[in-house]
N, C-alpha and C positions, 0 to 999 in steps of 0.2 A: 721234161716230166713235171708232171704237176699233182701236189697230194693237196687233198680239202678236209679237216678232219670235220664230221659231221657233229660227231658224238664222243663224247672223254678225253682217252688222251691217247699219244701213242710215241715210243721212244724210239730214235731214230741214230746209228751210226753212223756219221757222214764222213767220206773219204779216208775210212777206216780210224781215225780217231776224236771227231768230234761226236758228242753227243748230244742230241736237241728234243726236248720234249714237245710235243704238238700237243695243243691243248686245242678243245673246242673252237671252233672258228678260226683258227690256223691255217694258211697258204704256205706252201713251200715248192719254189720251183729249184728244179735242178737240172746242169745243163748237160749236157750228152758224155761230157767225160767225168761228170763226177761219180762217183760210185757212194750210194747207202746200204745200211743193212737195217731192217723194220724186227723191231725183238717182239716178242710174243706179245700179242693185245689180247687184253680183256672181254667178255662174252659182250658189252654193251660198247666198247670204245670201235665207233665207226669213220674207217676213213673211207675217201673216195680218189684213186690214182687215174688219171688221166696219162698217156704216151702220146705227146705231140710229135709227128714228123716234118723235120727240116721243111719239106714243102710246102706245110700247112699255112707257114707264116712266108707274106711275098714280104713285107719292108726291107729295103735292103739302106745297109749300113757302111759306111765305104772308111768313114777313118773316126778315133774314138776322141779325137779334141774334142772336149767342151761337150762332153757326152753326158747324162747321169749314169747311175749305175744301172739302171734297168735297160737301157739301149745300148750298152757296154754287154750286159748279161745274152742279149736278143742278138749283137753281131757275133757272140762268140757261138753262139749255136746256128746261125747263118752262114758264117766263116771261121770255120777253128783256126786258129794259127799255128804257126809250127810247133809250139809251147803251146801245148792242150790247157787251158783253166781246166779249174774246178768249181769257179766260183758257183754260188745258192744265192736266191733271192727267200727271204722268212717275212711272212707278215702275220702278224696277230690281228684277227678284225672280230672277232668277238666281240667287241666294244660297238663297231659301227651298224647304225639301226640298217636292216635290211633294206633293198630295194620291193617294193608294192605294185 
């Protein structure tokens, strides 16, 4: 799952006890077993959720040596293991000038 917040901001409970603000230009993926809960937004705070299905993405990932975390993130939603993550990917790009 993938949220983009467009506009403001919006508060997020992630795997029932973390709490994460999204602010403007905020990415947040999250992998298939995590669980959020989205508390009540504001009339102008706009997000955008996206649901990616497992099939969507072909790279496949076969062992996690010498991985980063985003390709650690991508096998665990290609291949859960028997111990489900939870892990989230959070990026703040608000700062970075758009693509043209």
């Amino acid at each position: 799952e993938l949220i983009y917040m467009c506009s403001g901001t919006t508060t997020h409970i992630l795997n029932g006890t973390d709490k994460l603000v999204l602010q403007e230009g905020d990415l947040l993926f999250l992998n298939q077993n995590a669980s959020h809960e989205i508390l009540p937004a504001g009339e102008n705070d706009i997000a955008v959720n996206f649901i990616i299905f497992r099939n969507f993405l072909t790279v496949q990932f076969h062992d996690r040596a010498g991985k980063h975390f985003y390709e650690i993130f991508l096998a665990d939603v290609l291949y859960p293991a028997a111990l489900p993550s939870t892990v989230i990917l959070h990026f703040s790009a608000k700062d970075i000038p758009p693509v043209l």
